[in-house]
N, C-alpha and C positions, 0 to 999 in steps of 0.2 A: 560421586561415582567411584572415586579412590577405593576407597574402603573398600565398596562391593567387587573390584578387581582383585586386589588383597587377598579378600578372602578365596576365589577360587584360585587365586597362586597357590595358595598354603593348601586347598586341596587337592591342586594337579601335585603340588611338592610328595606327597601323602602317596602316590604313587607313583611316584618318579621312577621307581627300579621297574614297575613294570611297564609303562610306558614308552620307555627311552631306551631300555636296555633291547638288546637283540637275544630275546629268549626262548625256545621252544613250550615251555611251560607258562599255566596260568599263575599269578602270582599269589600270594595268600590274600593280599589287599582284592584281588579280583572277587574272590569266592565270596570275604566278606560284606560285598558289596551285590550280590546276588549275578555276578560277569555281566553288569552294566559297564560296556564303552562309556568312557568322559572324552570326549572331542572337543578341541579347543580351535573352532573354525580358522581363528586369528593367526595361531601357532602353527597354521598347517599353510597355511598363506604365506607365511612368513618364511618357512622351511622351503616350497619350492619355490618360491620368487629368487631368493637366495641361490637357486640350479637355474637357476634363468630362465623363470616361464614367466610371461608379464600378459599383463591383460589391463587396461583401464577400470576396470569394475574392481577387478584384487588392488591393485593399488590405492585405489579411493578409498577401500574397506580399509583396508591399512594404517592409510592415513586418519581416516575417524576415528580408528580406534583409538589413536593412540593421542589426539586433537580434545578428544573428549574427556579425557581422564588428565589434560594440562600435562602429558610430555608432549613439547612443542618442539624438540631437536627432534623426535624419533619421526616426530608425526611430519615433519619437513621435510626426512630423507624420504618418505613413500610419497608425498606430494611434488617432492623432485622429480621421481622417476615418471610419477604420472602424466606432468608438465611434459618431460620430454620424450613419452609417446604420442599425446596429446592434446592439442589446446579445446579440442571441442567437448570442452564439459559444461555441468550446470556453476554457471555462473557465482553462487556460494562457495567456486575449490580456488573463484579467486582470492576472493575475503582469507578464506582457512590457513593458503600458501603464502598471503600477505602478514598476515600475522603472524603463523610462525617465521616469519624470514626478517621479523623485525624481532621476536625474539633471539635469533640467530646471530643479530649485528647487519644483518645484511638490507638496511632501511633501503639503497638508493631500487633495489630489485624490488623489493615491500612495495614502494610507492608506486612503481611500474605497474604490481597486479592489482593495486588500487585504484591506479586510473582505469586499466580496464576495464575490471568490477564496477565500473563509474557508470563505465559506456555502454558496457553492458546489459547494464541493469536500465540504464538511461536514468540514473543521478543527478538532475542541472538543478539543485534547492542551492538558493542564496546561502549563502556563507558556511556552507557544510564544507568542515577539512578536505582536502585532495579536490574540491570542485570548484575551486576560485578563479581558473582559468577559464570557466566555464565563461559564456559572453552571453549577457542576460537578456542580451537585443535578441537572439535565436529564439529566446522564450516567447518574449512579446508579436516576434515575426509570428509563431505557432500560432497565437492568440488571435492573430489581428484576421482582416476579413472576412468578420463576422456582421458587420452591419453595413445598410444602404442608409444614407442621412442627407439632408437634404435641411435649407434656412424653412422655420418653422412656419414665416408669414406670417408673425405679429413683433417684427421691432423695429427700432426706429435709430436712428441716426447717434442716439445717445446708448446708453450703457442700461442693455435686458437682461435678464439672468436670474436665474435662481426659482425655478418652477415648481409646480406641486398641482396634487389632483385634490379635488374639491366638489364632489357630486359628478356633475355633467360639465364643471368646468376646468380650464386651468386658470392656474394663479399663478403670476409670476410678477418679479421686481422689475422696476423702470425708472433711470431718470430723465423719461423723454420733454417732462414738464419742469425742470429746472431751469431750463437758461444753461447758460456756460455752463460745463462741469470741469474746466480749469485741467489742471495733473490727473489723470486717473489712478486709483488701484486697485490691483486685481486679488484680494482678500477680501476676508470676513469683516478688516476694518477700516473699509470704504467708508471716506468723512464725505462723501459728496451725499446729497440728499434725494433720497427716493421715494417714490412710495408704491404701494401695490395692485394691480391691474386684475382684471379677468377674463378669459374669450372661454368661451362656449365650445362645445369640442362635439362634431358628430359623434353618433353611436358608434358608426362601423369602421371608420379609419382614423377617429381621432383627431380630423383638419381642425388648428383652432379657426373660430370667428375673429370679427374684427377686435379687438381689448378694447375695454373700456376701465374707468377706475373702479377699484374696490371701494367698499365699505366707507362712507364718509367718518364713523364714526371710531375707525380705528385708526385713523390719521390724524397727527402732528404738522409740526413746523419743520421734523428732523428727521431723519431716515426711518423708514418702516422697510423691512425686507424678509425674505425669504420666509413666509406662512406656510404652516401646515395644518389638518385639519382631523378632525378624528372622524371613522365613516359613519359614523351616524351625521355628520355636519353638525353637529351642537359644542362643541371646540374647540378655540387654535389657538394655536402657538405662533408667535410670531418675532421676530428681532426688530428693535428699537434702540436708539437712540436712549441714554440713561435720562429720562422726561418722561413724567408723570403727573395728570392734574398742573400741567403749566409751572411745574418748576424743574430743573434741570440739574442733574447729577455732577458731580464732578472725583475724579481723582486727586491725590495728595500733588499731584503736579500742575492741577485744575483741569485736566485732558477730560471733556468727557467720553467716557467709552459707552459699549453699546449691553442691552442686555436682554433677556427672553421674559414675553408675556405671555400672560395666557388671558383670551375672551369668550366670553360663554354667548351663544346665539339666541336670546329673546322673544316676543313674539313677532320682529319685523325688520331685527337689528341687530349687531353684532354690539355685548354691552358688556361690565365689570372688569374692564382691564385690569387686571393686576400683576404684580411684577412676580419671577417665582421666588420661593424663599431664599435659594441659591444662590443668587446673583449680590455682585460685590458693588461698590464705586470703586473697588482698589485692583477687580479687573473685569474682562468683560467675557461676556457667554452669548454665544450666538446658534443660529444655524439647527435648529430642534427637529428631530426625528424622532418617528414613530415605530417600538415595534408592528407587528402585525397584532397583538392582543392589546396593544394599547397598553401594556403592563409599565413600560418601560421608555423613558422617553433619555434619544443620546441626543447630544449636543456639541459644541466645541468651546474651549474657552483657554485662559492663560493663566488659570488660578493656581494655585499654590500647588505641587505636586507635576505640574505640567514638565512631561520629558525635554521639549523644546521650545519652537516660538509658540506653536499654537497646539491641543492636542485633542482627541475626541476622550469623551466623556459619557459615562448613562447614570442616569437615577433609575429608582424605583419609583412607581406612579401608587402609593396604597390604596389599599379599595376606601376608604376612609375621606380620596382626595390628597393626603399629606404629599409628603414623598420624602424619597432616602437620603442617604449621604453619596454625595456621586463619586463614582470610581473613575478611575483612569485606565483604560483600555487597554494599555502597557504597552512593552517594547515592538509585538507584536507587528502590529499596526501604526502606532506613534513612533517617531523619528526624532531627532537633533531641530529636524526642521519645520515647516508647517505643514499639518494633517487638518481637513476642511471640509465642509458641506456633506456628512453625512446621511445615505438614506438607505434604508433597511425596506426590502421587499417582502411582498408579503409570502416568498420562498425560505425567508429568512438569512437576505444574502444582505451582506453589511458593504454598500458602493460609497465611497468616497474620494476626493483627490487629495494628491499629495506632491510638492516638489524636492522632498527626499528621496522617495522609496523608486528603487529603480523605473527610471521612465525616460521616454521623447524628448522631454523637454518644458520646461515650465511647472503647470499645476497638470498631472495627471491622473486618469481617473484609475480607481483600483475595485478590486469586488475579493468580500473571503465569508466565508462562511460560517453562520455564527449554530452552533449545536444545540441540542437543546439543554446540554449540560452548562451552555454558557459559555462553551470555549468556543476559540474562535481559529479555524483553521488559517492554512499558509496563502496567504495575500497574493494575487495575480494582478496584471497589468493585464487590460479588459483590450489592448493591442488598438493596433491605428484604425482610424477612420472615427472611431471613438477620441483618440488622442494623435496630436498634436504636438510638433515644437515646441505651439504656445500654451496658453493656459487654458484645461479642461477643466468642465468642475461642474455642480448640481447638476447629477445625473436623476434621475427618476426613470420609474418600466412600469409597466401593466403586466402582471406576472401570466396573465394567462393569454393577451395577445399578442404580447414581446413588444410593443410599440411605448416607447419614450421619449423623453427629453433630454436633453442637455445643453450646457452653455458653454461657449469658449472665445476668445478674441483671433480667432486663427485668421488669414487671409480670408479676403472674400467675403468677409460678412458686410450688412447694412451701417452696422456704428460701431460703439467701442466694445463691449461685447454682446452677443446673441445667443439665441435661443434657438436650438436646431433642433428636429424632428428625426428618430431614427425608429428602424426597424432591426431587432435582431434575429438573423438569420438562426444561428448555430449557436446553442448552450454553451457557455463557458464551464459552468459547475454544472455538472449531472444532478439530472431527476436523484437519484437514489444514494446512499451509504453500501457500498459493497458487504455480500457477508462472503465467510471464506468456512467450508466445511468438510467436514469427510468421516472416514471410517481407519481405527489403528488396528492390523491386524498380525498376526505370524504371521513370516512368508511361506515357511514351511508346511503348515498346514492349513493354511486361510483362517482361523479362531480368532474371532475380537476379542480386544484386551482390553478390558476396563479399568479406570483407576491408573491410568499412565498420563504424565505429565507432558503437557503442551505446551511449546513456549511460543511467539510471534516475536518475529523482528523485521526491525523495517530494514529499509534499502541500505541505509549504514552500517547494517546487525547489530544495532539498538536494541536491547528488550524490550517491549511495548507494553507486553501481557500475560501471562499464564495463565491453563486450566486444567484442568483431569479430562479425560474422556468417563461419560455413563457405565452403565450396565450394560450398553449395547456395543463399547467401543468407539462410540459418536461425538465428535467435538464440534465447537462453534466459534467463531467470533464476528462480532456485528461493528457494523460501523467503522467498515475502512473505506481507505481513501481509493476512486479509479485513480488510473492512471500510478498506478505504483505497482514496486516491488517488492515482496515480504519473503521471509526465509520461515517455513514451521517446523520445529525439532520436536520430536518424541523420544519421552524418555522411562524407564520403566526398569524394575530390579529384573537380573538376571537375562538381560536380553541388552543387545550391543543397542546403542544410540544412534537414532537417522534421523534428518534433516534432509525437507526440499526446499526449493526454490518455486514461484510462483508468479508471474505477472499477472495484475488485473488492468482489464483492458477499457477502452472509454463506456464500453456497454455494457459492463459483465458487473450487474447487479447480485448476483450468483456463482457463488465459484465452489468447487472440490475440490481436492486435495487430497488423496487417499496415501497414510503411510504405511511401510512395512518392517515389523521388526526380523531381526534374527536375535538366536539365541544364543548368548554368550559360551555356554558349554554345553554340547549336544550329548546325552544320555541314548543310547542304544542298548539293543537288545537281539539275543537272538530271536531271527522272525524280522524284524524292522529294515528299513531299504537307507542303508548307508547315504545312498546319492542323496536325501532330501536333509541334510544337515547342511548340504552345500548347496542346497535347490536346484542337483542335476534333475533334469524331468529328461533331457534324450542326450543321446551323442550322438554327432553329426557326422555323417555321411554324406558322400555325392549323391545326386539320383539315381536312383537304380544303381546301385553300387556298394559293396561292404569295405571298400579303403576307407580309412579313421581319417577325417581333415586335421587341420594343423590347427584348426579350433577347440577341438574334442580333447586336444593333446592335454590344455589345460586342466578341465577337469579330472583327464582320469589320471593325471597325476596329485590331486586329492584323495582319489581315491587310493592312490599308490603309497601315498603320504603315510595314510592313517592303517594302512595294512603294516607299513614300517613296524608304527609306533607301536603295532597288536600283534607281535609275532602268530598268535594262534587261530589268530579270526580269518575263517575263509567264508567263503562270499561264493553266491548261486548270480552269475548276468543272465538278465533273463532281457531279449530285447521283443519288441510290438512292433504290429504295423495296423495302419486303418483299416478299414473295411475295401476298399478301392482295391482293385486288382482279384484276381482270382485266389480263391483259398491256400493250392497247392504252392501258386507263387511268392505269395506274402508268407508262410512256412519257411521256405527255403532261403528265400531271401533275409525274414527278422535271423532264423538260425546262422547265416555267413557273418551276419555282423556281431551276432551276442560271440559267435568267434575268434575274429577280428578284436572286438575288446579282450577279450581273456588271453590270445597272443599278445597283444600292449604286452598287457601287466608283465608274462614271464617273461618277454623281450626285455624288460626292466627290473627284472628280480623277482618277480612274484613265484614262490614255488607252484609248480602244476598241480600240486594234489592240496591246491589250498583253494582251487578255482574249479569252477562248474560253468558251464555256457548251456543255454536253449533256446530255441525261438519257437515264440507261440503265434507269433504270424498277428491274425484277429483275431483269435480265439479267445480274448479276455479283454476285452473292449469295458469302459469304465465309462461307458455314455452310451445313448439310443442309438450309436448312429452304425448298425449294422446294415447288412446289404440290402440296397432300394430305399432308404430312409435320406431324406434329401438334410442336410447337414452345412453348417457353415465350417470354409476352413478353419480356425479355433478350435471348434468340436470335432474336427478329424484330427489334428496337432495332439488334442488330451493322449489319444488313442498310439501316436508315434512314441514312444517313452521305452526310456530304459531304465532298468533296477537294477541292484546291486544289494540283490537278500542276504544277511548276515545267518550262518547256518550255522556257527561255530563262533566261538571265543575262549 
């Protein structure tokens, strides 16, 4: 955007002597320019801010201007002044006055409007710069008291855990049938021995029946744990013990570890164990989850690539049977430490525990959302009642009646760990992917602009994305996050650059955003209404009244500005009134104030035979809403307006 400033320097330059000079004559550059006015909205804001008229709107303008084209001292000194009229602005002038105030040297103040802009915005992401003070326990507090849970009534004295749905049943691990189970542990590499259970589950609330054991035929000597099933019930996946056809696995240490089978369901029996191709004796893979398409099956395991002790994992399932090279989930999700018992709903929410990633205490359960591009958003803490001190972990849900499982050893269970029954009340991850929309238009004349660039930035003012707006001036973007905050700038030759601010809120699947440009250098003419270079539409007055407020003042010292700068352009005020009120009165009255303005101007130097005043009362109404035509105020407001017709140059 350098460049495109430049260039209209070097054209205001081009007319410099008539301009700036206090002339009575038009200059030759006028004539050959056909005495088109070049207004330079900025330079005129700039000119009386400098006599001491302030406004938060002129300063912001100011500051953008000059923010956006990377002078970051000029653009600081109007972000000062703005500051110290103001603090209630849109949230983006704290970013803008942060940055340049750390271009300036002045970091300790920087950081000040950075927290702000923090608070503001409501910033609490884990390890985003400026928000490390943030206390992550507030987050998880937000989160929590979302379920009622309750012990599930199938466990037993020893160690339950680790559930899954299976038709009309649940399936879940138990070492109720071992004898002593000695030391316990509360991981994937439990050496105590188990095997797999099943209870029946009503239709309407999910109560399990009494458990009874699984499948005789998928059972060993050595651990069987944590099954999953694919929904046709034809089949699963299950963790084992490295033992296969009666001979037993070992590592280079002789440890056996544990690994993932898959059995295919027969005509009366669960049969073809086989080990998946993936699995090592040199480490172990446990814990198999299903996407929703069955495409994709994650896991956990400590193989080669592993960030920490333990870390989640997916292959691909090919149509073929085969499968892929399994990836590693990344930092994401995996930690230093152990990441466990993953289960992907069929929302496509990826829930697992973890005793890194900020939490309660011990193994906590987490939920993030995996897209359909495969990435996988920012990880939340699924909050207490769900989690525990102790260790939470194989959670499972029924996506459409919120009703699950999970395991944990917290107090008050029957054994060493159990199997509890919840209901969730209130969605953590929203139904939908927000979109954010709107329309780019002039201010001055409402025209959409097509062909002008859009950028998105998140709550950091990270770039995210860019677009153009259509034909119609229409832009889009899909698939953002609730609960956030984005900045959108438009940008466009020959028109100054704006940017809003925007929250989306936990429900606002839908949002607009409409922006507006101005135009860098305002071209007039005789015949054209000076005021909408500056989007005067009226000056204000009391009611019932033609004294000027100390609001008005502002304006008509633009207009005061640019009559300077045009020794020879006089100007027709022409002021309106709605239709309300009797004809005679709204005459008299628009005419005391198109008055009232034209003394301003000469009270401040404007010659008297450069200036005309009228009042047309209603008489030129620019909407239906003439007398007995019922009207919203909006539509009477159009009707209040004042111009400033250029009759000369």
């Amino acid at each position: 955007m350098k460049n495109i400033t430049v260039l209209y320097l070097t054209i205001l330059n081009l007319f410099s002597l008539c301009i700036y000079a206090q002339q009575a004559k038009v200059s030759r550059a006028d004539k050959k320019y056909d005495n088109y006015a070049y207004i330079d909205a900025i330079k005129t804001y700039e000119r009386i801010a400098e006599k001491g008229y302030q406004s938060p709107e002129m300063f912001q303008k100011l500051g953008n201007a000059y923010f956006f084209n990377s002078e970051l001292d000029k653009a600081a000194k109007w972000y000062d002044q703005l500051f110290a009229l103001t603090t209630d602005v849109d949230p983006v002038y704290y970013y803008r006055y942060a940055y340049c105030l750390r271009s300036t040297g002045d970091i300790k103040k920087a950081d000040e409007m950075l927290k702000t802009y923090n608070e503001k915005t409501g910033n609490t992401g884990k390890g985003i710069q400026y928000s490390k003070e943030v206390n992550y326990m507030d987050k998880i507090k937000a989160n929590s008291g979302r379920y009622k849970i309750k012990n599930a009534g199938i466990n037993s004295k020893y160690s339950d855990y680790g559930s899954s749905f299976y038709n009309d049943k649940l399936v879940f691990t138990s070492a109720r049938d071992t004898g002593s189970l000695g030391q316990r542990k509360h991981s994937w590499t439990n050496q105590y021995f188990t095997n797999l259970y099943q209870a029946n589950l009503s239709s309407d609330s999910l109560i399990p029946a009494m458990p009874v054991k699984f499948s005789k035929s998928v059972r060993s000597k050595f651990h069987e744990a944590s099954a999953i099933f694919t929904k046709d019930g034809k089949t699963m996946y299950f963790t084992r013990n490295n033992y296969l056809e009666g001979k037993k696995g070992k590592d280079g240490d002789r440890v056996t570890l544990v690994k993932i089978y898959k059995a295919t369901f027969g005509k009366e029996d669960w049969e073809n164990v086989t080990e998946l191709p993936f699995n090592s004796n040199n480490y172990s893979t446990a814990h198999p989850a299903l996407s929703p398409d069955e495409k994709t099956l994650y896991f956990v395991s400590d193989m080669p690539g592993t960030l920490g002790e333990s870390d989640i994992f997916k292959v691909n399932i090919n149509a073929d049977g085969t499968y892929g090279n399994p990836q590693n989930l990344g930092s994401l999700i995996n930690t230093p430490g152990k990441e466990t018992f993953p289960f992907v709903s069929d929302d496509n929410e990826l829930y697992f525990s973890s005793d890194t990633q900020p939490g309660i205490g011990g193994l906590d359960i987490f939920v993030s959302k995996i897209n359909e591009d495969g990435t996988i958003d920012e990880v939340q803490n699924v909050g207490t009642d769900a989690n525990s001190p102790q260790d939470d972990f194989a959670y499972i849900i029924n996506s459409k009646n919120r009703i699950g499982f999970l395991s944990s050893n917290r107090p008050g269970g029957k054994g060493y760990d159990d199997v509890y029954q919840f209901l969730e009340t209130k969605r953590l991850i929203p139904k939908c992917k927000a979109e954010l929309s709107g329309t780019v238009s002039e201010l001055a004349t409402g025209e959409n602009l097509p062909n002008s660039k859009i950028t998105l930035f998140d709550e950091m003012h990270k770039e995210i994305k860019s677009t153009e707006t259509d034909d119609k001036g229409n832009y889009m973007f899909k698939g953002l996050e609730i609960d956030k905050t984005y900045s959108v700038r438009a940008e466009k030759e020959d028109y100054s650059t704006t940017e809003k601010t925007i929250s989306i809120g936990p429900e606002d699947c839908k949002n607009d955003l409409d922006l507006g440009f101005e135009k860098k250098l305002c071209k007039v003419a005789v015949g054209d209404d000076l005021g909408k270079c500056f989007g005067i539409k009226w000056i204000y007055f009391d009611f019932d009244k033609a004294i000027i407020r100390d609001v008005a003042t502002l304006d008509l010292a633009k207009i005061l500005d640019v009559m300077g700068q045009y020794p020879n352009m006089k100007i027709d005020i022409r002021s309106h009134t709605d239709s309300r009120g009797s004809y005679k009165y709204n005459e008299g009255l628009s005419g005391r104030r198109a008055k009232a303005t034209k003394d301003w101007l000469i009270k401040n130097g404007i010659a008297p035979d450069r200036l005309l005043s009228k009042g047309y009362g209603e008489t030129k109404l620019v909407n239906r809403c003439s007398d007995g035509v019922q009207c919203t105020e909006d539509e009477h407001q159009q009707n209040r307006r004042s111009e400033f017709i250029i009759t000369a140059l």
